[in-house]
C-alpha positions in Angstrom: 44.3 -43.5 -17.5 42.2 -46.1 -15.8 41.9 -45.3 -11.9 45.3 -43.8 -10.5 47.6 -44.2 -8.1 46.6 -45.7 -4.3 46.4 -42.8 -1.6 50.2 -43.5 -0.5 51.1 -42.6 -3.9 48.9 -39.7 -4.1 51.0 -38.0 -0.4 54.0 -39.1 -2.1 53.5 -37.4 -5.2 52.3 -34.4 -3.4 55.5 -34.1 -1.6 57.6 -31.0 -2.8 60.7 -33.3 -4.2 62.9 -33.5 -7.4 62.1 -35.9 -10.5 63.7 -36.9 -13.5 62.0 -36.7 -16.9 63.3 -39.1 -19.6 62.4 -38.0 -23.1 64.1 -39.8 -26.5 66.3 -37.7 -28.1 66.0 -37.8 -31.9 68.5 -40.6 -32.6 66.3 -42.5 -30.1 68.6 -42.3 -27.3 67.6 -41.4 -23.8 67.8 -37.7 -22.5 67.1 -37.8 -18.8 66.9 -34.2 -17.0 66.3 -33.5 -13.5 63.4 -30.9 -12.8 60.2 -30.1 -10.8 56.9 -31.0 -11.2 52.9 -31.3 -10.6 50.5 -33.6 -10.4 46.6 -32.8 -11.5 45.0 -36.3 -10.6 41.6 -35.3 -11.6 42.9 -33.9 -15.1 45.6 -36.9 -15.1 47.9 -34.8 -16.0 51.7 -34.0 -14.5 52.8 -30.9 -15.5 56.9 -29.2 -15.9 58.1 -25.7 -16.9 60.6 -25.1 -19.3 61.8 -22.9 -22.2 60.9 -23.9 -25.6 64.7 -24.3 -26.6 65.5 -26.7 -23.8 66.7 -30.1 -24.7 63.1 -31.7 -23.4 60.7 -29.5 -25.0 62.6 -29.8 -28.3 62.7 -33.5 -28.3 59.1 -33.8 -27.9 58.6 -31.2 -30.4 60.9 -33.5 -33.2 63.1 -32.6 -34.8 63.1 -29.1 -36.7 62.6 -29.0 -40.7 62.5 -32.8 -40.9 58.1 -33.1 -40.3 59.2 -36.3 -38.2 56.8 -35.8 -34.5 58.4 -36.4 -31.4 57.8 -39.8 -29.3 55.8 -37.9 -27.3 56.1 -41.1 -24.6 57.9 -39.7 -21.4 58.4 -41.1 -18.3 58.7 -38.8 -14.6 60.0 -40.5 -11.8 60.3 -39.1 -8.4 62.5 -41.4 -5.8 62.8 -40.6 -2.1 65.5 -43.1 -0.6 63.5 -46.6 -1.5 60.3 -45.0 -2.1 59.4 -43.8 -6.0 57.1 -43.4 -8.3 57.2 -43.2 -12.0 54.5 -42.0 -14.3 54.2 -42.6 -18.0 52.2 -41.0 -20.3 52.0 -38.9 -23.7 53.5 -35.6 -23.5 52.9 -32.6 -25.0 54.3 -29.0 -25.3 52.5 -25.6 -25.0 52.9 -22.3 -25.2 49.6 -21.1 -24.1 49.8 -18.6 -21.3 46.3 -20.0 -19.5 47.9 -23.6 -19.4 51.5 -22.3 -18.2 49.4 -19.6 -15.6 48.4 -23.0 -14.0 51.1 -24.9 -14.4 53.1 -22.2 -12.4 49.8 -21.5 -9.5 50.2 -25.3 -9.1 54.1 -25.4 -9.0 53.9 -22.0 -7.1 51.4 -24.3 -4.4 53.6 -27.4 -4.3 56.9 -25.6 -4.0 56.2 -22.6 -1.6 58.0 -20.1 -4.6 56.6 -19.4 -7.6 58.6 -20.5 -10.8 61.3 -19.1 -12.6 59.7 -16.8 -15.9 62.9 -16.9 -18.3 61.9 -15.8 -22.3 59.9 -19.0 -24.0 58.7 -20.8 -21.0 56.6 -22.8 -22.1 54.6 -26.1 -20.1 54.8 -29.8 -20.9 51.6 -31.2 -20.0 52.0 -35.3 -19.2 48.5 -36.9 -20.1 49.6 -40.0 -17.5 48.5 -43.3 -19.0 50.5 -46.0 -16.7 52.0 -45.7 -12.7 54.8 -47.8 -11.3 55.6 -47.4 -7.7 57.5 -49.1 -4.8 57.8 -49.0 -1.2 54.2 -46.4 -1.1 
């Protein structure tokens, strides 16, 4: 990522609102899911809780038994009326429990509730490569 986001972007993005994260499901088709999120800008990463089984983590994970990676591109938009943001980047999915302990103290911080803890949470961690942004 080279530079980041002007400082209107940065208060937007730090605002506790709603995205969507489009992922390609295996046929290549678009699976778009509504969820919540953090930005890290001095990692550069975004960051989104989930369960391992969920329809997001598995299509960045690829599809089972075939050996065929996921994309791995992703793209997180957050929209407030005709303000948004949208931030692409390579995505990856882990299950370790120092990476998802602060993915959930920084969702925890943004939200004002810490996250829901269902069986095989697990984190996608958006290494954020390109911003698009209107009306910031």
């Amino acid at each position: 990522m080279s530079g980041g986001p002007p400082r209107a972007a940065e208060d937007f993005l730090a605002e506790p609102l709603v995205a969507t994260l489009t992922t390609l499901r295996p046929d290549g088709s678009p699976h778009v899911a509504p969820v919540r999120f953090t930005w890290d800008r001095e990692a550069g990463l975004a960051r989104v809780l989930t369960v391992a089984t969920s329809r997001k983590a598995r299509n960045l994970a690829g599809t089972p038994g075939t050996g065929t990676p996921g994309t791995g591109r992703v793209a997180l938009c957050q929209v407030a009326g005709f303000r948004w943001i949208t931030l692409e980047g390579r995505a990856t999915v882990s299950a370790d429990p120092r990476r998802i302990a602060e993915a959930a103290r920084r969702y925890t911080r943004r939200y004002l509730s810490p996250p829901p803890d269902p069986p095989g949470r697990v984190v996608i961690e958006i290494a954020v490569d390109h911003f698009l942004y209107l009306n910031l």
